[in-house]
N, C-alpha and C positions, 0 to 999 in steps of 0.2 A: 202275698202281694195283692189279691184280689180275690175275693167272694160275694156270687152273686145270692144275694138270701132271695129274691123273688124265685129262682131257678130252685133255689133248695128247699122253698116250700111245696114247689110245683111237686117236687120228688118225693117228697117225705106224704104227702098228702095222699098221690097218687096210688103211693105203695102203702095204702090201708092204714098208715099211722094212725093213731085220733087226735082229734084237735089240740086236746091240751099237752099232750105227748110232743107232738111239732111244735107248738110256742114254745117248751121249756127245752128243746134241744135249739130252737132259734135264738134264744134269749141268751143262753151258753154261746153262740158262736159270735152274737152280737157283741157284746161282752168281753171277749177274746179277741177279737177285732177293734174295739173303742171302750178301754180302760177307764176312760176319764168318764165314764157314762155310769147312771147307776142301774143296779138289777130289774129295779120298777119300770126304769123308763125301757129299757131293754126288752124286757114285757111286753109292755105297750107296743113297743115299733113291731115286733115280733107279731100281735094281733091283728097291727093294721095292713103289715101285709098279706097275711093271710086273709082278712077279708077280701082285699085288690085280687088276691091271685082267685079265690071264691067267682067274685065279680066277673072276670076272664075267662070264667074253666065254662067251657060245654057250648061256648059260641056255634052259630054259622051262617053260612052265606061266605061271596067271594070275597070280601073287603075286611071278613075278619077269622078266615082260617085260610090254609095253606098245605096239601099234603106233602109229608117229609120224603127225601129220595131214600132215606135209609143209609144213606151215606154220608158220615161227617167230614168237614173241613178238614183234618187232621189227617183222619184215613186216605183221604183223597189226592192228600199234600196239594190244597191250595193252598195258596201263596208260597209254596216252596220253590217255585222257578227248577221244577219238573215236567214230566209227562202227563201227571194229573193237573198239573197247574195250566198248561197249555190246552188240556183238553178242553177246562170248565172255562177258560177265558172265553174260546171259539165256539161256545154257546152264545154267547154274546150276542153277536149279529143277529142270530136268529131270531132271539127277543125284540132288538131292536128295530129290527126291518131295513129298509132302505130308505136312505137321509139322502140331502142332497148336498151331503162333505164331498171335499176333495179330497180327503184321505178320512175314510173313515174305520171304523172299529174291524170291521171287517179284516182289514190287512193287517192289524198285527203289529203296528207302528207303533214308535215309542212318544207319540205326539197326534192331535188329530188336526185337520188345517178344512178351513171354510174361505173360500172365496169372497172377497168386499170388494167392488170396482178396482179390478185389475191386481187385488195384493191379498196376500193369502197371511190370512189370522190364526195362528196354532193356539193350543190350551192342552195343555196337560196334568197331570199331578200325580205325586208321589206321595204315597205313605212310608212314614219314618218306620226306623226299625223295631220292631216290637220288643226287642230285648235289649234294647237301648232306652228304654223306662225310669232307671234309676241312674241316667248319663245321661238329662235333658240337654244341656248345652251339645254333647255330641248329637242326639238325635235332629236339632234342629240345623246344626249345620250339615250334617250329612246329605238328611231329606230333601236341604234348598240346592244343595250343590247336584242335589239324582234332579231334579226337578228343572233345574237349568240343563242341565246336561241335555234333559228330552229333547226342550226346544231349541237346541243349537241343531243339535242332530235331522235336524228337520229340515234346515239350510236356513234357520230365522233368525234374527236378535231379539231377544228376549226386552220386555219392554215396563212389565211389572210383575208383581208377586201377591201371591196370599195366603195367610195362616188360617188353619183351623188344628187346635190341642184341644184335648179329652183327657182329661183327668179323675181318677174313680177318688171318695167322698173324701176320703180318709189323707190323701197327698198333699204333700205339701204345697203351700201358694205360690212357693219359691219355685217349683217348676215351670210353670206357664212362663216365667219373667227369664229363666236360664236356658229353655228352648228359643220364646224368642230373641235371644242375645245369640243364638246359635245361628238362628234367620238371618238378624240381622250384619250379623257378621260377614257373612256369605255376599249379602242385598246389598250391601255399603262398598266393601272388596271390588264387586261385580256393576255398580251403578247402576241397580234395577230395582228399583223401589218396591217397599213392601207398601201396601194401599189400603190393605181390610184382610179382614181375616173372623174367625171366630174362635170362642172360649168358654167350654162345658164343661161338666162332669158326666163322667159313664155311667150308664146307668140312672143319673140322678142320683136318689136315694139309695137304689135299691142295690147298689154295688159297693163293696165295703173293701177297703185297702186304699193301696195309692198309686197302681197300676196306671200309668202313662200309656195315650196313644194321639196320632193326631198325624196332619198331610201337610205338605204345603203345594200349591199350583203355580204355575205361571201362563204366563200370555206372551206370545211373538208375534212377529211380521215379517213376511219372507215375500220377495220376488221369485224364486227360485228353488222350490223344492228336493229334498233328497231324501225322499222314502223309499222304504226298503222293492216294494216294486218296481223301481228303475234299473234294479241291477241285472245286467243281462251277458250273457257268454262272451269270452274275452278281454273282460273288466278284468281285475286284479284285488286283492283285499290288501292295504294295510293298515298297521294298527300300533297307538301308540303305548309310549312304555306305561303303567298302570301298578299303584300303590291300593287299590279299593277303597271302599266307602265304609258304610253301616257295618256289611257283612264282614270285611277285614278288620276291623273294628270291635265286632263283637267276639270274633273266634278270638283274636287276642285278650280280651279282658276274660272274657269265660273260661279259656286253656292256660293262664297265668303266663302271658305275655304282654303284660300291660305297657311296655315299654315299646312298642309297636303302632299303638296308635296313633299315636304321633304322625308316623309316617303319611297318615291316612290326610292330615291335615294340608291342603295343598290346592290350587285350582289349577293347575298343569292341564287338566280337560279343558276348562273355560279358556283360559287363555291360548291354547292352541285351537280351539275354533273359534275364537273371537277372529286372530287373525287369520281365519280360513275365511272368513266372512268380509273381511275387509278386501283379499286377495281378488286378482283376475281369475282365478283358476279356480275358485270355486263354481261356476257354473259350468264346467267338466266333469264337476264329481256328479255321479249317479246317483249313489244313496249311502248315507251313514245311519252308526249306531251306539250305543254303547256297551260294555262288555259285561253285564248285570246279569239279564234274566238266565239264572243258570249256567253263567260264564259260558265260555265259546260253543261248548254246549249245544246250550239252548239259542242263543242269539243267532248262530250261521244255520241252526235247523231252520227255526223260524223263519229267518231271509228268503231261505233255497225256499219254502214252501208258496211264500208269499210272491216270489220274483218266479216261479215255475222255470227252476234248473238247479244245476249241479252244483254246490259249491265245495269247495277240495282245499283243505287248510295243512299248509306246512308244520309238521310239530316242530322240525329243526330251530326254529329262530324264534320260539315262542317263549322259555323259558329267560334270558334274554330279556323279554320287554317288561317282567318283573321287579317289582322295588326288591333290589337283595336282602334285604332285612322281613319284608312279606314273605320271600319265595324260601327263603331261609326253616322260619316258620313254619307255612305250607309245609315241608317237609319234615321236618322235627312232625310235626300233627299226621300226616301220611293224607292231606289231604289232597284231593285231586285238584290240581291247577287248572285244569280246561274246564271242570264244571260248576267253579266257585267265582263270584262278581269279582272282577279285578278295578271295576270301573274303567278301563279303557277306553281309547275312541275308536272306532271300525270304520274305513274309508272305504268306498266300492266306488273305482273311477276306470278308466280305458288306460289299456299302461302306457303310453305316451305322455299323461299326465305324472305320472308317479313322482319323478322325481323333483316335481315342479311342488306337488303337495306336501314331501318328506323335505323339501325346505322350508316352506313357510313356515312349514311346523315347528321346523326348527328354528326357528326367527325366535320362536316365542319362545324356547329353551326346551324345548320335549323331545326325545326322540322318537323315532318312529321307522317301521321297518315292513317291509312286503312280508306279508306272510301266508298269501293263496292265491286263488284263482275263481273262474267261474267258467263253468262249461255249458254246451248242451244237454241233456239229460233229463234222467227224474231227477222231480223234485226231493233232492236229497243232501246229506251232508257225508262229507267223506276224510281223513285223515290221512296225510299221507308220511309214512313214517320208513325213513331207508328205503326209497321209490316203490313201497307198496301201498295200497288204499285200504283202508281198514274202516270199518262201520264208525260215524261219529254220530253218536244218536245222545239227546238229551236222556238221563237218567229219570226214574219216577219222581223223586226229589234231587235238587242240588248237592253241591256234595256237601256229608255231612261234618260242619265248620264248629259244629263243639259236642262238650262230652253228653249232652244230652240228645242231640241229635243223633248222633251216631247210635244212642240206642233205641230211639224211634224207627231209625232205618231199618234194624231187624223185625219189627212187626207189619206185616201189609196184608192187605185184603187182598182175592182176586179180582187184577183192574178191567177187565172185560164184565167183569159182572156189575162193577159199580161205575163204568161207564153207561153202562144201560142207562142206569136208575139215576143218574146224573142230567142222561139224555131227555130221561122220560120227565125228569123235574123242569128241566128248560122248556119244556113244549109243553107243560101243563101252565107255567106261565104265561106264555107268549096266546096261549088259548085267554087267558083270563085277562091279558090285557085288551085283547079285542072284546071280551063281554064287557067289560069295565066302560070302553070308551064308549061300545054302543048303547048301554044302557044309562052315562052320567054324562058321555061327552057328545053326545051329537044331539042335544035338544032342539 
């Protein structure tokens, strides 16, 4: 699907190859990659990059080297809406410093919101699923429906949208036009206009396939915010019934349950907070979310962290808010239900609200059902199954939703050690951005 030739010169080089040795293994993989190309010219490209990677090699100074943590994405499981993915996000802040957001990165939100004369402007974005590449049209609607999703969650109405697709050299052009038809599908549905966007390839040259990636953002405006820090002891959680997105989506096509996706096709989120937003009782809710990072998982950890207290999730009625043909699945695959995106919506409000909320909801055709609580306590998540509490802790990655994952899951570093070197890489940053600014940005 994707090969990057700058990276494979970088390696062939490094490791004492000789020059002509690494063209004529370059010009072979070029070659294999781009049929329609001839030997010569293959050659040629093969040259010119290795003079570029030539050009690159033995730099320094802070603007054009970087020391490695030693620890890869993969190993790490970023982006996997695990324990390591949690970990590296909450570097974040630290790089960043202190903004003058009303919700800023810091807390963990699935949206960030700035104050403008009395009204609070959200922006968020989501990247499509990375194994959703060769199923642009799903990746683009997934993405804008996870991307809406943030800013509803935030207590906003979403106001416009925008694309950015990456596609590596070799892809076809028909992608860019079937994702956004994915966008716009979503944008039209939803009445939230797409307005700009952008359209690359990976890599440029130097990435060879047809490897698809790419995000889409939105923009809101809210009176009334519902970030995960509002949620405080005595609140109640519920949560509605939930078909997933991307990730439901992909465990089906990759575990040959292609007749599943479908299910996935649906705006049930949007339309039951659209009418949450139109409702009086939306400025009783505390704070919502949705059921993604790491399904319940990681989502009610994350909350409890950010809101500093307990939160206690009922497993009784959770199975229940499953699309029967997903949870169907789910089981057929042995995959965990609490720790895979269901895309659901998570309500945190005072239970006197409750049932005022589990009808609007249902105005819109959703169901929806209590399914925990919030106490005093650490900040912790807890599981309560036949009236006992049992640890609910996000795993190091999510659960794993195909047959490739599930064999990654067997290999891991020790994570205290590559937390270090994770830590030690964010604060060798956040040093070089202060030298950076004092030496180019304060003239």
């Amino acid at each position: 699907m994707g090969m990057d030739i700058e990276e494979m010169t970088r390696r062939c080089l490094a490791g004492g190859t000789s020059d002509e040795e690494c063209a004529r293994r370059l010009q072979s993989h070029i070659c294999s990659k781009k049929p329609r190309v001839s030997p010569d010219y293959a050659l040629e490209l093969a040259r010119a990059v290795m003079t570029e990677v030539a050009n690159t090699t033995g730099l320094a100074g802070d603007l054009l080297t970087f020391e490695p943590s030693g620890v890869t994405m993969g190993e790490f499981g970023v982006g996997s809406r695990g324990a390591g993915d949690f970990f590296a996000h909450r570097q974040f802040p630290k790089i960043i410093g202190t903004t003058g957001a009303s919700v800023g990165v810091d807390e963990m939100d699935d949206a960030g919101a700035v104050e403008a004369d009395g009204t609070y402007i959200i922006t968020t974005v989501d990247g499509m699923h990375s194994r959703l590449s060769d199923f642009p049209f799903l990746a683009g609607f997934h993405v804008t429906r996870a991307t809406l999703r943030d800013v509803y969650v935030m207590g906003a109405r979403p106001v416009a949208l925008l694309s950015d697709i990456h596609v590596a050299d070799d892809g076809d052009v028909a992608k860019i036009f079937e994702y956004t038809a994915g966008v716009a599908a979503v944008s039209e549905a939803m009445g939230v206009p797409l307005v700009t966007g952008s359209t690359l390839r990976i890599g440029g040259d130097m990435v060879l396939g047809s490897r698809m990636t790419g995000c889409v953002g939105a923009v809101g405006v809210a009176e009334h915010l519902t970030a995960r820090r509002s949620t405080v002891p005595g609140d109640v959680l519920l949560m509605t019934e939930g078909a997933g997105g991307g990730t439901i989506a992909t465990a089906a096509l990759y575990s040959g349950f292609p007749g599943v996706v479908g299910e996935t096709i649906n705006l049930h989120f949007l339309r039951a907070s659209e009418a949450l937003l139109d409702a009086d009782i939306l400025t009783e809710i505390h704070s919502m979310t949705d059921v993604t990072n790491g399904g319940l998982r990681g989502d009610v950890y994350e909350m409890a962290e950010t809101a500093g207290c307990r939160i206690v999730v009922d497993e009784a009625p959770l199975r229940s808010l499953i699309n029967p043909a997903v949870r169907e699945m789910l089981d057929a695959l042995n995959i965990d239900h609490l720790g895979v995106s269901l895309d659901a919506l998570l309500v945190v409000a005072p239970p006197e609200a409750a049932k005022e909320i589990i009808r609007v909801v249902a105005s819109a055709g959703v169901l929806m059902k209590e399914i925990g609580y919030v106490t005093e306590g650490p900040s912790d998540s807890k599981l309560l199954i036949e009236g006992e509490l049992h640890d609910f802790l996000p795993r190091f990655r999510e659960s794993a939703y195909t047959p490739v994952k599930k064999v990654v899951d067997t290999h891991q570093r020790d994570f205290d050690e590559m937390k270090d070197a994770v830590e030690g890489a964010a604060e060798r940053a956040r040093q070089k951005k202060e030298r950076v600014m004092q030496e180019y940005l304060t003239r």
